[in-house]
C-alpha positions as CSV (number, residue, x, y, z in Angstrom):
1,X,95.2,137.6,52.2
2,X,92.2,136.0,53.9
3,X,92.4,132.5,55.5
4,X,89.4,130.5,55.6
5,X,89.9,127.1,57.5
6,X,86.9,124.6,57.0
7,X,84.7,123.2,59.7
8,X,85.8,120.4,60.9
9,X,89.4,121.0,59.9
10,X,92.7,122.2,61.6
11,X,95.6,124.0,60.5
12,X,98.7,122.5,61.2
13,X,100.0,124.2,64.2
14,X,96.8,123.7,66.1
15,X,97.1,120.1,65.5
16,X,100.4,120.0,66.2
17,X,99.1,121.4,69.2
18,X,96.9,119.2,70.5
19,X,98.5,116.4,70.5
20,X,101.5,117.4,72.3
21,X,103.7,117.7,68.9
22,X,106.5,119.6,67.3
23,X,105.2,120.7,63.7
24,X,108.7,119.1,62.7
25,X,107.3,116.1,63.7
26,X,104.0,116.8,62.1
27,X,105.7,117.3,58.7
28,X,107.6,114.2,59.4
29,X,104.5,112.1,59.7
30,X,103.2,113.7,57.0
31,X,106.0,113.0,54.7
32,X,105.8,109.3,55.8
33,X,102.5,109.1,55.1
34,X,101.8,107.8,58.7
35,X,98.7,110.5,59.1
36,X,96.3,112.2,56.8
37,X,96.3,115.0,55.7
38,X,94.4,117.6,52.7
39,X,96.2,119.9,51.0
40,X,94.5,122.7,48.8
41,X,97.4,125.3,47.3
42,X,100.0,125.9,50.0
43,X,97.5,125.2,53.0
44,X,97.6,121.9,55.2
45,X,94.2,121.2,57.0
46,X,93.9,117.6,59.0
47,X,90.2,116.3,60.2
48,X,91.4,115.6,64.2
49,X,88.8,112.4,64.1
50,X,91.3,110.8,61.0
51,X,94.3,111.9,63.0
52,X,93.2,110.3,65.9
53,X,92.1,106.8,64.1
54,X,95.2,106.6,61.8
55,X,97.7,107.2,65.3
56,X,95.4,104.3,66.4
57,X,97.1,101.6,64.4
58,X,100.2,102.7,66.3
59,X,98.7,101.8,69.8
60,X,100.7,98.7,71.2
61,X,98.8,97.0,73.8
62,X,100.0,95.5,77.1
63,X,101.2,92.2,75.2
64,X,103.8,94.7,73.0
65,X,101.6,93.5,70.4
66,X,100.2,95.7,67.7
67,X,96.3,96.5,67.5
């Protein structure tokens, strides 16, 4: 079976990867709907740039408030 990954777009592990993650958590996440994610048949691709922005609302800044 080939697998094609898009440009632009990351498998799973490798972004699981990159940000320091388990893919447990990843899945988590995912399930939570705290990041984004595509799904096309049984394969998970994530853009890193809507990763990134959507972990962004998470930031607390040095008043422990929200952004």
């Amino acid at each position: 079976m080939s697998e094609v990954t898009l440009k632009g777009f990351v498998r799973k592990s490798e972004q699981a990867a990159s940000l320091g993650l388990s893919t447990r958590l990843l899945n988590k996440w995912m399930l939570q709907r705290k990041i984004p994610y595509y799904k096309i048949g049984r394969t998970v691709l994530f853009k890193p740039s809507e990763v990134e922005a959507a972990l962004k609302k998470f930031r607390i800044n040095e008043t422990g408030k929200l952004n």
